[in-house]
C-alpha positions in Angstrom: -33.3 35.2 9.4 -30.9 37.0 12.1 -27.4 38.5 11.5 -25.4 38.9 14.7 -27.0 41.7 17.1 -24.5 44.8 18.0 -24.9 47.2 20.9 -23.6 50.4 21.8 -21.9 53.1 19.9 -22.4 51.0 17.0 -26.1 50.9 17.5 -26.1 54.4 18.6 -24.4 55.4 15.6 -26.8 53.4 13.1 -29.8 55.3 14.4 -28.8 58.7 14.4 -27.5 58.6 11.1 -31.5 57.1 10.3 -32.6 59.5 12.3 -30.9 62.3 10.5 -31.9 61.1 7.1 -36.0 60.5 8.3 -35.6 64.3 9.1 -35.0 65.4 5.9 -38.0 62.9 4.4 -41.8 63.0 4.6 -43.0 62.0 7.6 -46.7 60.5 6.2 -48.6 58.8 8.9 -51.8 60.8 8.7 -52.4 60.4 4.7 -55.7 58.9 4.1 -55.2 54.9 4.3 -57.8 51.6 4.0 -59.3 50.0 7.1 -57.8 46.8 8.6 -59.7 44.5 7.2 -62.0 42.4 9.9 -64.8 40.8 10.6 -66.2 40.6 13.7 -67.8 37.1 13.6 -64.6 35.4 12.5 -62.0 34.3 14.8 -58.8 37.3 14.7 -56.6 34.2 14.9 -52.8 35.5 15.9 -53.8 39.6 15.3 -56.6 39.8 17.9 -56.8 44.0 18.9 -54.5 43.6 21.6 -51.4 42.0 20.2 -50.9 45.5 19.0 -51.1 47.0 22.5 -47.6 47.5 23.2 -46.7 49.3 19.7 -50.4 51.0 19.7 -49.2 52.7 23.0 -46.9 54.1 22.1 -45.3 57.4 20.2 -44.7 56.5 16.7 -43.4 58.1 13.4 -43.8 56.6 10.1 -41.5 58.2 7.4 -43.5 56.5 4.1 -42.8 59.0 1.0 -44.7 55.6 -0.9 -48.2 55.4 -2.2 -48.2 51.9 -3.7 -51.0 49.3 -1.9 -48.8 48.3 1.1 -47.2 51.6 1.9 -50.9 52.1 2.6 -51.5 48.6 5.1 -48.7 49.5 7.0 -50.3 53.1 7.7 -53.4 51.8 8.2 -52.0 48.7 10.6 -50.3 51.9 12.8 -53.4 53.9 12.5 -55.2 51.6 13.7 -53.5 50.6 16.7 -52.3 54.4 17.6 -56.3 54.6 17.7 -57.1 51.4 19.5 -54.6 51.8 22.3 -53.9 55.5 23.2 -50.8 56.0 21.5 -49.6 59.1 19.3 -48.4 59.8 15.5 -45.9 62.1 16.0 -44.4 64.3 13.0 -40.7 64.4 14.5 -38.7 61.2 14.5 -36.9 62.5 17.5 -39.9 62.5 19.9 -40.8 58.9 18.7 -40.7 55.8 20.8 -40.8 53.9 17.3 -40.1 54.8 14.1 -40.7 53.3 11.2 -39.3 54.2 7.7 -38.4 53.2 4.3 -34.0 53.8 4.1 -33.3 56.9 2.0 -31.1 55.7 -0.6 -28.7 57.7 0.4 -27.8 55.8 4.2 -24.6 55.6 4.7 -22.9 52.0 3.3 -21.9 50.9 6.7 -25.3 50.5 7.4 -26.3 48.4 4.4 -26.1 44.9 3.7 -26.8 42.5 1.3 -29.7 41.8 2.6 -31.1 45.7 2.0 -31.3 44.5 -1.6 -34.1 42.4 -0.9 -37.1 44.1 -0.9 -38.5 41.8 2.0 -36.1 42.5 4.2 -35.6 44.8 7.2 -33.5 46.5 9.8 -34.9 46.1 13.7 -32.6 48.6 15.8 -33.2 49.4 19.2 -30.9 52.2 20.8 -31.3 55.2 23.5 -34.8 54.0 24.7 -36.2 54.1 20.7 -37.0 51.4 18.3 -36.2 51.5 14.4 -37.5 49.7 12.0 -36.2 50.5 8.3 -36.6 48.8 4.7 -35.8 49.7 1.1 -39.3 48.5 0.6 -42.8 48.6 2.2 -42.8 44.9 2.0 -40.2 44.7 4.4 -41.4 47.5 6.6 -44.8 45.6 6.7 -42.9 42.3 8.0 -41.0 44.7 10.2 -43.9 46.0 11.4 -45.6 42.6 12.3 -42.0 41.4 13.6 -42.7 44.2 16.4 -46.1 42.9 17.5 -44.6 38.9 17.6 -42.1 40.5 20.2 -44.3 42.3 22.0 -43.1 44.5 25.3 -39.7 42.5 24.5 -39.1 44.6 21.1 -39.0 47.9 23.4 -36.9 46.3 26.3 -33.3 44.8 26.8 -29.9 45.7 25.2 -29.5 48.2 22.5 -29.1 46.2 19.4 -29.3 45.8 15.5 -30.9 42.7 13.8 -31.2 42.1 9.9 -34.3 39.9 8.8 -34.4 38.7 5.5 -36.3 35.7 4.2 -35.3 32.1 3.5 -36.6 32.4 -0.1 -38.7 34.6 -2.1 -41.0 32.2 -3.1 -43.4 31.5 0.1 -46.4 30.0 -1.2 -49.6 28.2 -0.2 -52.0 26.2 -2.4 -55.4 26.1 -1.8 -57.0 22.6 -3.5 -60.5 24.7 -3.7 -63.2 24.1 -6.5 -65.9 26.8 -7.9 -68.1 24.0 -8.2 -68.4 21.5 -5.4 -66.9 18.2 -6.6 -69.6 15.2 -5.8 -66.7 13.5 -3.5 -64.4 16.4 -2.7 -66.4 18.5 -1.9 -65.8 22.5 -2.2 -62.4 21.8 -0.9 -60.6 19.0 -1.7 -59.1 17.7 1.8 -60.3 21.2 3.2 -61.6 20.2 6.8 -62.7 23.8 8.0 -65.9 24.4 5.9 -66.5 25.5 2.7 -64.2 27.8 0.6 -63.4 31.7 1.1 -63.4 32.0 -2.1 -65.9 30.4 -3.8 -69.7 29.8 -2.8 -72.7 28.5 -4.8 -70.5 28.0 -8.1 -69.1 31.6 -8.3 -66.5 34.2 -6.8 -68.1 35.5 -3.4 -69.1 39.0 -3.8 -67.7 39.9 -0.5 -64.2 39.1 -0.7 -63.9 40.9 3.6 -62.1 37.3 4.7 -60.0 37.2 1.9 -58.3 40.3 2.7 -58.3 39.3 6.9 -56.6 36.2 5.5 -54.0 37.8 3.5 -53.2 39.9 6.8 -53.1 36.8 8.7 -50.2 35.8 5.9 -48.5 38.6 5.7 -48.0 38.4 9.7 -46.8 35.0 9.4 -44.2 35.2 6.3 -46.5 33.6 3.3 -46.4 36.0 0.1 -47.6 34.1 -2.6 -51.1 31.9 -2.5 -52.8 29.8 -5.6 -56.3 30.5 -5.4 -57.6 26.7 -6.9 -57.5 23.1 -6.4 -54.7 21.6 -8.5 -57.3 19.3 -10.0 -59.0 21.8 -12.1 -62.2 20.9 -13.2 -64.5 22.7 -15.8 -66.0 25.2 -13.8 -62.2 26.1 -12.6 -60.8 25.9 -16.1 -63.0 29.4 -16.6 -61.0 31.3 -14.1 -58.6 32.2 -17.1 -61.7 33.4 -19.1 -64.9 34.6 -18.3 -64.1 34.9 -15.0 -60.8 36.3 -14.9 -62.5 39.3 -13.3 -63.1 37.9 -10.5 -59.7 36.6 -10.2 -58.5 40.5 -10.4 -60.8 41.0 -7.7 -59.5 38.3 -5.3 -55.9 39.7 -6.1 -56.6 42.8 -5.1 -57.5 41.6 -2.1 -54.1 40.5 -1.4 -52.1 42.8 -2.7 -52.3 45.4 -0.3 -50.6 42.9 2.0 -47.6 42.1 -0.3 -49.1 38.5 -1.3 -49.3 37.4 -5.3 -51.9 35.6 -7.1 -51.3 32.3 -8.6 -53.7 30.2 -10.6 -53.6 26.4 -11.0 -54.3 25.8 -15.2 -55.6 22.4 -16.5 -53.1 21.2 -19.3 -56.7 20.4 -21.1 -57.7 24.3 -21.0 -56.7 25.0 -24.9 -59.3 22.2 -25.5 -61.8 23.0 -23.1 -61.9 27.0 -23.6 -60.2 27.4 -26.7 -61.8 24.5 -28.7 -58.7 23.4 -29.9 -58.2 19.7 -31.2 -55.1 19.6 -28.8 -53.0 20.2 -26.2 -49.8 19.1 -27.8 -47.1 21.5 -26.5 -45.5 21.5 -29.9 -48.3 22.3 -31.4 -48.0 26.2 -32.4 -51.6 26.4 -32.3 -51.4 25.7 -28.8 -48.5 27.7 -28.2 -50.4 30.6 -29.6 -53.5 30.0 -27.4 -51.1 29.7 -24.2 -49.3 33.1 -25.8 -53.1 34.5 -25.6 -54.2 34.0 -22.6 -51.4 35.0 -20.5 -51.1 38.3 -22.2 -54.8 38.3 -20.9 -54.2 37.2 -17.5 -51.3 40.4 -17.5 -53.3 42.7 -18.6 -55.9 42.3 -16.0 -53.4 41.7 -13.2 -50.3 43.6 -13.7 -48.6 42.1 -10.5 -50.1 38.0 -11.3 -47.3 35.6 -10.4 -48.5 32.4 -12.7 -49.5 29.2 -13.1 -49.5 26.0 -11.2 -49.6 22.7 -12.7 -50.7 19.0 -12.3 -49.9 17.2 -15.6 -50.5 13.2 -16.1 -51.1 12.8 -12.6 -54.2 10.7 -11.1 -56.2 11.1 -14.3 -55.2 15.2 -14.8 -54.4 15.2 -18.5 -51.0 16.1 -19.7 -48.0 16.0 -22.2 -47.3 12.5 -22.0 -50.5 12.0 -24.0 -48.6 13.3 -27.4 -45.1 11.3 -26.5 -44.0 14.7 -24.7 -41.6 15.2 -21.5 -42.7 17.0 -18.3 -39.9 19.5 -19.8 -41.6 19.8 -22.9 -44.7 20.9 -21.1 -42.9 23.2 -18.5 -41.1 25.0 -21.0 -44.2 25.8 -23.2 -45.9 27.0 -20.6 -43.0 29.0 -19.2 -42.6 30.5 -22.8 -45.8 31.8 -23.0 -45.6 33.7 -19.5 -41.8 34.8 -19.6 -43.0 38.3 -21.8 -44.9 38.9 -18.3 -42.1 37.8 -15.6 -44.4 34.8 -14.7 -43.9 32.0 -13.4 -44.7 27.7 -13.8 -45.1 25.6 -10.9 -45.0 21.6 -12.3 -45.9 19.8 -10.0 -43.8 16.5 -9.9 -46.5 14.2 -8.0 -46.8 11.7 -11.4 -47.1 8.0 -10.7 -48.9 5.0 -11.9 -52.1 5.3 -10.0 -52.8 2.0 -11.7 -50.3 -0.6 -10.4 -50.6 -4.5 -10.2 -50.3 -5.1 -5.9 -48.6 -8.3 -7.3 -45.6 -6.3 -8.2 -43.0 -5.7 -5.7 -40.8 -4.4 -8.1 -42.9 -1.9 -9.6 -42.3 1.0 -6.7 -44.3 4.3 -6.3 -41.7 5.6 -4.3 -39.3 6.2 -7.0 -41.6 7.7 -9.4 -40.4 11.4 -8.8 -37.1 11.0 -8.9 -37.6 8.6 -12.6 -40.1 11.1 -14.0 -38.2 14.1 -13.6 -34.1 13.8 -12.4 -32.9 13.2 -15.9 -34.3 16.4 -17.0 -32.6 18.3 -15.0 -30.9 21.2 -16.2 -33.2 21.6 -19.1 -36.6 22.9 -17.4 -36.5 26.8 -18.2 -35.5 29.2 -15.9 -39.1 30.6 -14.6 -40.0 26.7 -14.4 -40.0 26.0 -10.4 -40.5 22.1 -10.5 -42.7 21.1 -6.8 -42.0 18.1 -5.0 -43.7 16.2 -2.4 -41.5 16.3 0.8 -41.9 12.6 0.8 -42.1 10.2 -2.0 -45.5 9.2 -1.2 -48.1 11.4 0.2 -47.9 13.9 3.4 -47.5 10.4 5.5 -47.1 11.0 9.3 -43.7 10.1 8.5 -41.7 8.6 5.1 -38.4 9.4 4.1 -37.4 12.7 2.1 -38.0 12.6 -1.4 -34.5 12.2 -3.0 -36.0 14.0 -5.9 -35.4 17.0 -4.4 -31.7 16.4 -4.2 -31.5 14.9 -7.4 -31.8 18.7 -9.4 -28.7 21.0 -9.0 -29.8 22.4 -12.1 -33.7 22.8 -12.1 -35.2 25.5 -9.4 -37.0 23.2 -7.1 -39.8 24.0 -4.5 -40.0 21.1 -1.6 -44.1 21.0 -0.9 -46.1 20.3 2.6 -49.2 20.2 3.3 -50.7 22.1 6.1 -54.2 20.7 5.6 -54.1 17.1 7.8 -55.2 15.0 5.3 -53.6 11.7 6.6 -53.1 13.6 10.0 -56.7 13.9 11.8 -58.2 15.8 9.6 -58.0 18.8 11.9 -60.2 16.9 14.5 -57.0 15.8 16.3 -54.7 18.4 18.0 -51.7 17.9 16.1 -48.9 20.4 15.8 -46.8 19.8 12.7 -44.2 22.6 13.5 -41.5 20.0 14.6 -41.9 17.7 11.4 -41.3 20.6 9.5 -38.7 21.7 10.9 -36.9 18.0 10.5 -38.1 17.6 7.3 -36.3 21.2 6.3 -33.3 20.7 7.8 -32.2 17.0 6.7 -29.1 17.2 5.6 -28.9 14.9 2.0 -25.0 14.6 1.9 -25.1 14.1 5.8 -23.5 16.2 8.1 -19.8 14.5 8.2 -18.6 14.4 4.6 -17.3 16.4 2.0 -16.8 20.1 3.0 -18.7 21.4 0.4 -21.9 19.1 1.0 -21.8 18.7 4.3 -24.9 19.9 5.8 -26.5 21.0 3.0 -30.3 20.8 4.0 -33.7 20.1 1.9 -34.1 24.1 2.6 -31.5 24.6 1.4 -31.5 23.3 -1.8 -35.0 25.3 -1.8 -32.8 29.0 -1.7 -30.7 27.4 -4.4 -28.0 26.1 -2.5 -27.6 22.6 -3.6 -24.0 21.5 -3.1 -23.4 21.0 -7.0 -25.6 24.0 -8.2 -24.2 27.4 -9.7 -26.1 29.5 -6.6 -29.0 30.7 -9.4 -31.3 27.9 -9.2 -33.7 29.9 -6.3 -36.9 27.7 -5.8 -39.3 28.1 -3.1 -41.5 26.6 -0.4 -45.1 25.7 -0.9 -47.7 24.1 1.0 -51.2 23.1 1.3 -53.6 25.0 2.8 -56.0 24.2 5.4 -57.9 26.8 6.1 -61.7 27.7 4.9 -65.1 29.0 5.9 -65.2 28.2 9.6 -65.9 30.8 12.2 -62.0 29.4 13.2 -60.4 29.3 9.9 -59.2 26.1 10.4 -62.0 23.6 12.0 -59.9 22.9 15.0 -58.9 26.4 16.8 -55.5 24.3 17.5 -54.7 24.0 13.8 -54.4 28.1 13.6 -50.7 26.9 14.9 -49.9 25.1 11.7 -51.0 27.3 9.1 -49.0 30.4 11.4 -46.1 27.9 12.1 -45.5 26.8 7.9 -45.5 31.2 7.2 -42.6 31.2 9.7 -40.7 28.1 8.9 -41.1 29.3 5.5 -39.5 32.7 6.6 -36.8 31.0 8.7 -36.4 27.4 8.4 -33.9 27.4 11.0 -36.4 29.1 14.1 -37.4 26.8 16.8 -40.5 24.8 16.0 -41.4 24.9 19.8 -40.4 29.1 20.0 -42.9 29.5 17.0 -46.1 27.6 18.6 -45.2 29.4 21.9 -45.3 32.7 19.8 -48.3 31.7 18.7 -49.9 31.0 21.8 -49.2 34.6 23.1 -50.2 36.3 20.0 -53.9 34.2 19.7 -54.2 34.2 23.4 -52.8 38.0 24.8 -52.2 38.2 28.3 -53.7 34.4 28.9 -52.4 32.8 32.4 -50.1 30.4 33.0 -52.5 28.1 32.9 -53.7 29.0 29.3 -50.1 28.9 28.3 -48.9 25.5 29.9 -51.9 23.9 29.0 -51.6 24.7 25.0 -47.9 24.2 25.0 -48.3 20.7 26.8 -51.1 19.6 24.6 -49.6 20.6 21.6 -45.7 20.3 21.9 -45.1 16.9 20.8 -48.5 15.9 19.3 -47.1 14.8 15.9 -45.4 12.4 17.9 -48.0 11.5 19.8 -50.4 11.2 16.8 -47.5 8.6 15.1 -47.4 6.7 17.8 -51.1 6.0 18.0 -51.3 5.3 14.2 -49.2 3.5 11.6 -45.6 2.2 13.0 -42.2 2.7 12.0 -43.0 4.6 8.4 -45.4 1.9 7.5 -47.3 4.5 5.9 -51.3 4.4 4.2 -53.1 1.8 7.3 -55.7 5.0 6.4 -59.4 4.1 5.2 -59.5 4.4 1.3 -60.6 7.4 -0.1 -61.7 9.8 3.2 -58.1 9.0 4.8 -59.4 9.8 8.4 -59.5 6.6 10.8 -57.6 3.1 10.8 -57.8 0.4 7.9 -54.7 -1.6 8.1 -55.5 -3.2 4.7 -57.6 -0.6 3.1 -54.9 -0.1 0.8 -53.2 -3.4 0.1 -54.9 -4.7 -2.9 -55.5 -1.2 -4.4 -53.9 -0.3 -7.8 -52.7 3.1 -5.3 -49.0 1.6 -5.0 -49.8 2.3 -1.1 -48.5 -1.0 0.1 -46.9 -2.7 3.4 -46.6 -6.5 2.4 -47.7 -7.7 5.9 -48.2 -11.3 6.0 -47.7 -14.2 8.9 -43.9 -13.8 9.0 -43.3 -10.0 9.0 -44.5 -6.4 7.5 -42.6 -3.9 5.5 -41.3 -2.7 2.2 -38.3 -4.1 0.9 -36.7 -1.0 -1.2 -33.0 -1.7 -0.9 -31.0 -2.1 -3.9 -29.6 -5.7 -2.8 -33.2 -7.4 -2.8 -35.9 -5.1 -3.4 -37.0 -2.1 -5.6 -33.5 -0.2 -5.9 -35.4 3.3 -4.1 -32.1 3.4 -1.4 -29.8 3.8 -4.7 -31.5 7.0 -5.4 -30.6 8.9 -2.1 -27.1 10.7 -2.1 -24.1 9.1 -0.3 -24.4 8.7 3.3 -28.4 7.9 3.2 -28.1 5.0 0.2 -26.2 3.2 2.3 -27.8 3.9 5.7 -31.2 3.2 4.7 -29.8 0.6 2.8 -29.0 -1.6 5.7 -30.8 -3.2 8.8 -27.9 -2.1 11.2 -28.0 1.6 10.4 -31.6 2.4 9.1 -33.5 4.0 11.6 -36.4 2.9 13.4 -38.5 5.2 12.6 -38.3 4.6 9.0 -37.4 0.3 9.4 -40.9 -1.1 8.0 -40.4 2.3 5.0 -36.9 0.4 3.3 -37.5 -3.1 4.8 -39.3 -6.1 5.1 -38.3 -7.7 8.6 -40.0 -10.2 10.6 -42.0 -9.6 13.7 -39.5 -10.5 15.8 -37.0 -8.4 14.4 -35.0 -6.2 17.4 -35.0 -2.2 16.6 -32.3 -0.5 18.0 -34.5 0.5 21.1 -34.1 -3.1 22.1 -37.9 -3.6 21.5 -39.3 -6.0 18.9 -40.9 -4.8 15.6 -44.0 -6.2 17.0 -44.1 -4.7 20.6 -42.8 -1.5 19.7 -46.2 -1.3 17.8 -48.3 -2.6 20.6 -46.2 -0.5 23.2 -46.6 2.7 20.9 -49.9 2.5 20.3 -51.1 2.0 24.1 -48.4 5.0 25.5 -50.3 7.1 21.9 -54.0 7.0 23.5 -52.5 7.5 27.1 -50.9 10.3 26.0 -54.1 11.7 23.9 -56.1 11.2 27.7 -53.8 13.3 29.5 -53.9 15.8 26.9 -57.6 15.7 27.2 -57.3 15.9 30.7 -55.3 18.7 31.0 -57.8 20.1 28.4 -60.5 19.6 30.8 -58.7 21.1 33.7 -58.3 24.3 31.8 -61.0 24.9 29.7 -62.8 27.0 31.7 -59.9 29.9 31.4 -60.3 30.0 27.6 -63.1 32.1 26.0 -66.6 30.0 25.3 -66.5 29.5 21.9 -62.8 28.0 21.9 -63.9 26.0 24.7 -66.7 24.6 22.9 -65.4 23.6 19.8 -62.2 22.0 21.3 -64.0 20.0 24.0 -65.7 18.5 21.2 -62.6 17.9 19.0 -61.1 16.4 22.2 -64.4 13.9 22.4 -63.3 12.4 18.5 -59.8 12.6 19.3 -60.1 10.0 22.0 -62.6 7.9 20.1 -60.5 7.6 16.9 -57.4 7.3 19.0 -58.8 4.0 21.1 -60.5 2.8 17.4 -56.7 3.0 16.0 -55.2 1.5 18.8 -57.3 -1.5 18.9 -57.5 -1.9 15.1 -53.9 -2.0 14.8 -52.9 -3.8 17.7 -55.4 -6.5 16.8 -54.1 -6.6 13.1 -50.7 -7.5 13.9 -52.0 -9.6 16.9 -54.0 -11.7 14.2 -51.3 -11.4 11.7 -48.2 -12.2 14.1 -49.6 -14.6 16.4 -47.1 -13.2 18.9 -48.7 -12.1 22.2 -48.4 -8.7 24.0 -45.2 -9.0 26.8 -47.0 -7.4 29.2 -51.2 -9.0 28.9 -52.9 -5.9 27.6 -56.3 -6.5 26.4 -55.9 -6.9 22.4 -58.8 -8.1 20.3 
């Protein structure tokens, strides 16, 4: 984030006295350093060679007296652009265009903020023609350093000025659902659509671990510092990672860590019984305790820097403390207990719900299983126990309502999750950019934005930096998401989908940046010195394709019209009878979920004053989330002045028009991109249109059939 820029004497003054300490440090540029790490057959994604032209070009001193792993990338990242574009290490900070140096501990207070106490954060001053970037850690000179190539020729131009970064929160994490072992329906990545894993191949650690450390650059540049290495579901093969082939772990974490990025694992709650042959995995149970105890110290002692575990406990079949009459909080706090000693910490996940539900039961609600399973334990999850929670109730839908879980916590540290991976988006064979749903999602305001001074405007990220309205200001969570990248030549099957995994790093960073600013920064990092062309096309295909993609696909936060099990391509019913709790109740009379507390399952009654009410009733819910709180007949007007039933037969006619003029403009422009990009998205763009024109005519047709109401204006519906 940005403090207030200041210019002039002040500016001046801030440098020199920089200036003056650098002089009396070591200036180390030319110690020995690693290589970038790259392969030349993968896709550079948003660091291609010349992104780093303008600060390779130029004359730059480093003042680094550091040695630790990432004191050494960010001499290697200069290096290796001084080298690649002409410019010059020079050993005076006074003949430098750009310097870039850890603070003495000694600057002056003036020049220090609260913010300098955070070892990811930096200074960006530019003054007298020369650009400064300082930290109190190489973390933060490493994000200052890739702030510098996102701006480009614009960090070196323009008014003298001072900006403070400083992240959001220092939990930034993505989760990678990945197996050792390639699960007979999963796959080696569960709802991975780019390949196979980066991690794993053929049932063990890959040997060459090159694309883990491009990747961790990749995240680094972006703003993502942790990264859990294995699917959630842990099967046996994964269960091993804390034993025999803890090893290999080490090895993947030192891939990382010369990029500033810690190593997470995701632990089945089973694993005293599977590795340990104990008899139990009863958290009270000191034997178990014991065996947790153990292999934690083990984990430690193989990687000093390991951040912890991540959890799925009594959750679609993972087993769990509910088994011996425990609480989530009994569980969590075991776990944490066992890791404290090393500064670790527990992700529990709070996805638990009854997988097995009667479709009969319109009381019984899915919905509200978060907020029953976990909000009365708040306040009683230890402290290194970060409790995860679904942005939505549900299940990454292209759009539900927040989770009011994660308002319901002031006293638990609470990490709102995404999911970068498109699992019920297109599976990264549609062109969707998620940047702007993020960015909503984030900034929802649970106590609304006109009420009590203290609440007001409080946001989901919020509550994430440990901000929640009636918290104490300690309870600092985190962000965490999904990954959705793997083996492909692209990383993420679609070239397009780089955007997503780049925008969630800076979202994550700065919640508050411009959704539309960040895939436009993308665009001119991936594609340097593209044309106008190249630019307007990308921004115009991508810009409002979430919207796009909702309007072609289920209506008005209907949610799961997705075919059962593969969730890619329409199946209005696929779901209805399941035991999934993934319902919509459409009949001959109407569609929708009735969760108000006046007729239906009570979920409105567990959202914070203003939202209980507004989603509560008909006159003040909005359409986008109607058929998500109520059931209403077809004929029901939305506040657009549309029917319930032609907004869905409008929507998902204006969806595929929109998906052929993005495919259009694609074609128009396709010949400006390099080959390879231009193959694979020409052929991303054939499925798009195919699966969009399937999901418009299935849905159209299903509430033709269902409705019996004709289209207003004669379209052809089945």
């Amino acid at each position: 984030m940005e403090a207030p820029g200041r210019s002039g004497l002040g500016c001046n003054r801030f440098l020199s006295s920089h200036l003056i300490a650098l002089e009396r440090s070591d200036v180390t540029l030319n110690r020995p350093s690693h290589p970038v790490p790259a392969d030349p057959a993968v896709h550079p994604a948003w660091l291609p060679e010349a992104a780093f032209a303008p600060l390779g070009s130029r004359r730059v001193a480093l003042v680094l007296d550091d040695a630790s792993p990432v004191a050494d990338t960010v001499r290697a990242e200069v290096t290796a652009a001084l080298a690649a574009h002409g410019g010059a290490a020079v050993e005076a900070a006074e003949a430098a265009d750009v310097v870039l140096a850890l603070r003495p501990a000694d600057a002056a207070p003036q020049f220090q903020s609260d913010g300098d106490l955070d070892p990811e954060a930096f200074t960006y001053a530019r003054a007298g023609g020369v650009v400064t970037v300082t930290a109190s850690d190489a973390r933060g000179l490493l994000y200052g350093l890739f702030h510098l190539v996102r701006l480009g020729e614009r960090a070196f131009t323009g008014a003298d000025v001072v900006e403070r970064h400083a992240p959001h929160t220092p939990l930034r994490m993505l989760d990678h659902w990945d197996n050792i072992a390639v699960h007979p329906v999963m796959g080696q990545v569960e709802r991975g659509y780019a390949g196979g894993s980066i991690f794993y191949e053929a049932g063990v650690v890959r040997e060459d671990l090159t694309r883990v450390a491009q990747y961790a650059r990749l995240l680094a540049a972006s703003g993502v510092n942790r990264v859990a290495i294995n699917n959630v579901n842990v099967g046996p093969a994964e269960t091993r990672l804390l034993d025999d082939l803890l090893p290999d772990v080490a090895r993947i974490a030192a891939a990382f860590r010369p990029y500033g990025i810690t190593t997470h694992l995701s632990v089945s709650w089973a694993s005293p019984v599977r590795l340990g042959g104990l008899a139990t995995s009863d958290p009270f149970d000191a034997g178990v305790q014991e065996w947790w105890a153990g292999a934690a110290d083990r984990v430690w002692a193989a990687i000093p820097d390991f951040g912890g575990f991540v959890i799925k406990a009594d959750s679609e079949g993972q087993p769990g403390p509910f088994a011996y009459g425990r609480t989530h909080a009994d569980g969590a706090n075991m776990l944490a207990a066992a890791v404290a000693p090393h500064g670790g910490l527990i992700h529990w996940r709070a996805f638990v719900y009854n997988h097995e539900q009667d479709w009969r039961d319109r009381r019984t609600d899915r919905a509200k299983a978060a907020f029953e399973h976990f909000a009365p334990y708040d306040g009683t999850f230890a402290d290194n126990v970060i409790v995860q929670i679904k942005h939505g109730p549900l299940d990454f839908q292209v759009r539900e309502a927040t989770s009011p879980a994660i308002a319901a916590m002031p006293r638990t540290r609470v990490a709102p999750e995404f999911q970068v991976t498109t699992e019920y988006l297109g599976h990264q064979k549609h062109a969707v950019y998620l940047g702007r749903m993020w960015s909503q999602l984030l900034a929802f305001p649970y106590w609304g934005q006109d009420g009590d001074g203290s609440r007001s405007g409080r946001t989901m990220a919020d509550v994430a930096a440990g901000r929640h309205p009636l918290g104490d200001g300690t309870r600092v969570g985190g962000l965490a998401a999904v990954s959705n990248v793997g083996d492909d030549v692209f990383w993420t099957g679609h070239p397009f989908a780089q955007a997503n995994l780049y925008a969630w790093g800076r979202l994550a960073w700065d919640p508050t940046a411009d959704p539309i600013a960040i895939l436009d920064e993308w665009i001119a990092l991936t594609f340097p010195g593209a044309t106008a062309l190249v630019r307007e096309t990308l921004h115009a295909i991508l810009d409002q394709s979430w919207e796009t993609y909702e309007m072609y696909t289920a209506p008005l936060g209907v949610c799961f019209m997705v075919q059962p099990g593969s969730h890619y391509g329409p199946s209005p019913d696929g779901y209805e009878y399941s035991p999934w709790g993934t319902y919509h109740f459409a009949d001959r009379d109407g569609v929708g979920v009735d969760r108000t507390r006046a007729t239906g399952s009570g979920y409105t009654g567990q959202y914070p004053a203003p939202w209980s009410d507004v989603y509560e009733s008909l006159d003040t819910c909005p359409d986008e989330l109607l058929l998500f709180f109520h059931h209403v007949p077809y004929s029901h007007v939305l506040h657009s002045g549309k029917t319930v039933v032609q907004h869905v037969y409008d929507t998902h006619f204006e969806g595929l028009e929109r998906v052929l003029e993005a495919a259009r403009r694609w074609t128009e422009a396709q010949d400006a991109f390099p080959a390879d990009v231009a193959e694979r998205v020409t052929e991303r763009f054939a499925e798009q249109v195919r699966s969009a024109t399937d999901w418009r005519d299935v849905v159209n047709t299903y509430f033709l059939r269902h409705s019996g109401v004709a289209d207003a204006h004669g379209r052809t519906i089945y």
